[in-house]
C-alpha angles and dihedrals in degrees: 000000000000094000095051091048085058085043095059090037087053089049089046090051102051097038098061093035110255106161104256092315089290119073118115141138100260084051114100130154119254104258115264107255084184101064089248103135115247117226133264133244085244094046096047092046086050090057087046086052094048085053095051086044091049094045096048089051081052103057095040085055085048089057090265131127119226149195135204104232109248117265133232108215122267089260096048085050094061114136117235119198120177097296124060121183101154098113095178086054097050091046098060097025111027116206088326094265092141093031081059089047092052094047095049085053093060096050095046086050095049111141085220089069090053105051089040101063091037089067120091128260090266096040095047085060095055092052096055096055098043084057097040109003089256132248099320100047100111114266124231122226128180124170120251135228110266089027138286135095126259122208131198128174108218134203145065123070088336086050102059098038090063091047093051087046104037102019099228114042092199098053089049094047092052078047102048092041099041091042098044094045095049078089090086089057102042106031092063088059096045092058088043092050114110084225111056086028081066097050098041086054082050088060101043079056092049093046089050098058083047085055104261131119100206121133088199149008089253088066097034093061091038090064083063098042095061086057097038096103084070092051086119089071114091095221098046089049092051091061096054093048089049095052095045089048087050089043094047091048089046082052102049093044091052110044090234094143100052099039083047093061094046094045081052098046088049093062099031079059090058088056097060102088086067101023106027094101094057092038092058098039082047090062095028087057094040084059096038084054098045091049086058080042086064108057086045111052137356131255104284114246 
């Protein structure tokens, strides 16, 4: 029963374009201690959009119809980690509250939903292994940073995307998932750090003389986000445009953003006698994949 609940979450997910299931606003790539370029937001969305487009190719040639999901812009796509220092894009965009309620929209309103659950029970099988390979393809499972163990079933339309962008499903998987959870080990060490400690306490200063009572940006952005569900009102709205404008001034002024990087790419450093290998097959295969994106669809706008 369990495998067919994450079957279902991992259908819903792609259909509707969710990056893998993973893609959100709190989530950023550890920094590059090798001089190989990270990627940027427009080149990773690009990769995301190649994979809708492949998949969708993919379906079509299975019988299937099937839908891109629909796409915010480049700008509303930003990434925001825990800093945010981009004034002109919190003041037109807050912290992305209704950006987040306009992209959910969208996913709730995806065509593929839809004409999924308007196939017949044998149908609707078939669907779902010819977009994941079902409930009986093999599942991957590689143990995270920090502890715990991640599992993912492979195969179907998802499956061969990834092999057409990243060449072995199986090594990018061990490389996302142990990259991307190396989080749980660094990010404790930044906050700690005397450094950054100094320059976050900077910012809460600076915070205070703009009005606000905050110690850091995390809290700063909670305190919208439990109001985000009432981002369509005008006034509400107002108030968190106004904070992240307040918190992105505080972050410029006081260099939190860059001392913050170098503060994270001191202690990711530390990390490369035990994780290196998957850091750098991480970026190599990120590269490898946006050089297939290419040749598939263009930058988003």
């Amino acid at each position: 029963m369990r495998k067919a609940v994450i079957s279902l979450l991992l259908v819903s997910a792609v259909i509707t374009g969710c990056d893998s299931a993973e893609h959100s606003s709190a989530k950023a790539d550890p920094p590059s201690t090798t001089g190989t370029r990270q990627l940027s937001d427009a080149e990773q969305l690009r990769i995301s959009d190649a994979q809708q487009r492949l998949i969708g190719a993919c379906m079509r040639g299975q019988g299937f119809e099937f839908w891109e999901a629909a796409r915010l812009s480049m700008e509303e796509s930003r990434t925001l980690g825990y800093v945010l220092d981009d004034v002109a894009w919190a003041r037109k965009y807050g912290y992305g509250s209704r950006l987040q309620a306009k992209d959910a929209a969208a996913r709730a309103a995806n065509p593929n939903l839809a004409y999924r659950k308007r196939l017949s029970g044998q149908r609707r099988k078939a669907y779902d292994e010819a977009l994941d390979g079902g409930l009986d393809v093999p599942v991957m499972s590689v143990e995270i940073p920090g502890g715990g163990t991640v599992r993912k079933q492979m195969g179907g339309c998802v499956g061969e995307s990834e092999k057409k962008l990243y060449g072995d499903p199986r090594e990018w998987f061990r490389a996302e998932k142990t990259a991307g959870h190396l989080r749980a080990l660094y990010v404790p060490r930044v906050l700690a750090d005397r450094r950054f400690s100094a320059a976050q306490n900077a910012w809460s200063r600076c915070m205070k003389r703009s009005g606000y009572d905050f110690k850091d940006p995390g809290a700063s952005r909670q305190s919208a986000i439990a109001k985000s569900d009432r981002a369509a009102e005008p006034r509400v709205f107002e108030a968190e445009r106004k904070l992240a404008v307040a918190d992105a001034t505080c972050a410029k002024d006081t260099d939190l953003l860059s001392i913050g990087e170098e503060r994270e790419s001191h202690y990711v450093a530390q990390l490369r006698d035990r994780y290196g290998d998957a850091l750098d097959t991480y970026l190599r295969l990120q590269h490898r994949a946006l050089d297939r994106a290419k040749r598939i669809v263009g930058p988003r706008a």
